[in-house]
C-alpha positions in Angstrom: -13.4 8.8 1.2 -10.3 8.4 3.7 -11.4 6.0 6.4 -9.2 6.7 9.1 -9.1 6.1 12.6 -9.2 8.8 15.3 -6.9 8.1 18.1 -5.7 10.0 21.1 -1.5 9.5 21.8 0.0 11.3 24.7 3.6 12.7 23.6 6.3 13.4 25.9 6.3 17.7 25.4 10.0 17.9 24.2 8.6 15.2 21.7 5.4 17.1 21.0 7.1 20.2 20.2 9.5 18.7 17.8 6.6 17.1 16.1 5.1 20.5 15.6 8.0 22.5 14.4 8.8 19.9 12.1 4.9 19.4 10.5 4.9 23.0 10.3 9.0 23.4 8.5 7.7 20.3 6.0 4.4 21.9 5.6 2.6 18.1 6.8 0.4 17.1 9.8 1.8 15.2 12.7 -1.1 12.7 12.0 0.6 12.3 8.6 4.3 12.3 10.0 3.3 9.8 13.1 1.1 7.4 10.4 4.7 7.7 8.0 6.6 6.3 11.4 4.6 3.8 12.4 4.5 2.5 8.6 8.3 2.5 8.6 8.1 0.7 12.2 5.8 -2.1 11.0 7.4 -2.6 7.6 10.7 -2.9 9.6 9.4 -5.6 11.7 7.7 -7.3 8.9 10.8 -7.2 7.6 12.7 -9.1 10.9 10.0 -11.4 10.9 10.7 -12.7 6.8 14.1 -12.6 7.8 13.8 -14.9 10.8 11.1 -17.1 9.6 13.9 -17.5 6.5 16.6 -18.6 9.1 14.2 -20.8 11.6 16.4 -24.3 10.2 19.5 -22.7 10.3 21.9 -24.3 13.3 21.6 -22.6 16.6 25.3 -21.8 17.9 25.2 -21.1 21.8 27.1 -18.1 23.2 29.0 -20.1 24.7 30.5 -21.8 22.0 30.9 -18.8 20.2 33.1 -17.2 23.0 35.6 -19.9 23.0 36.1 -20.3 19.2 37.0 -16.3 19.9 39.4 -17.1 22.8 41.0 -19.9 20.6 41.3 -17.4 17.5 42.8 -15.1 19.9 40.0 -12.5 19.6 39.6 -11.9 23.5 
């Protein structure tokens, strides 16, 4: 049995209205469209996080630094 979680979101109308032509064009719920989204959203940041943690010893270069070498190299 499917042990989902009932929750109560507040769409902007516009929003809202897309959501429900679209569930109805792909034949799916909005619960099942919003759940796909905030899967993708998650797994993206999941993602950023791996990818920073992966980077944490890398050397830092400051902005400032990074400006000049661009000045120098005749970039700006």
């Amino acid at each position: 049995m499917d042990q989902s979680k009932r929750s109560t979101i507040y769409f902007d109308p516009a929003l809202h209205q897309a959501l429900r032509l679209k569930a109805a064009a792909t034949d799916r719920s909005i619960s099942d469209m919003v759940n796909d989204a905030v899967r993708a959203a998650l797994a993206e940041d999941a993602e950023d996080l791996a990818a920073a943690a992966q980077r944490m010893n890398e050397p830092s270069v400051s902005f400032e630094s990074v400006v000049r070498d661009l000045r120098k190299r005749g970039r700006i």
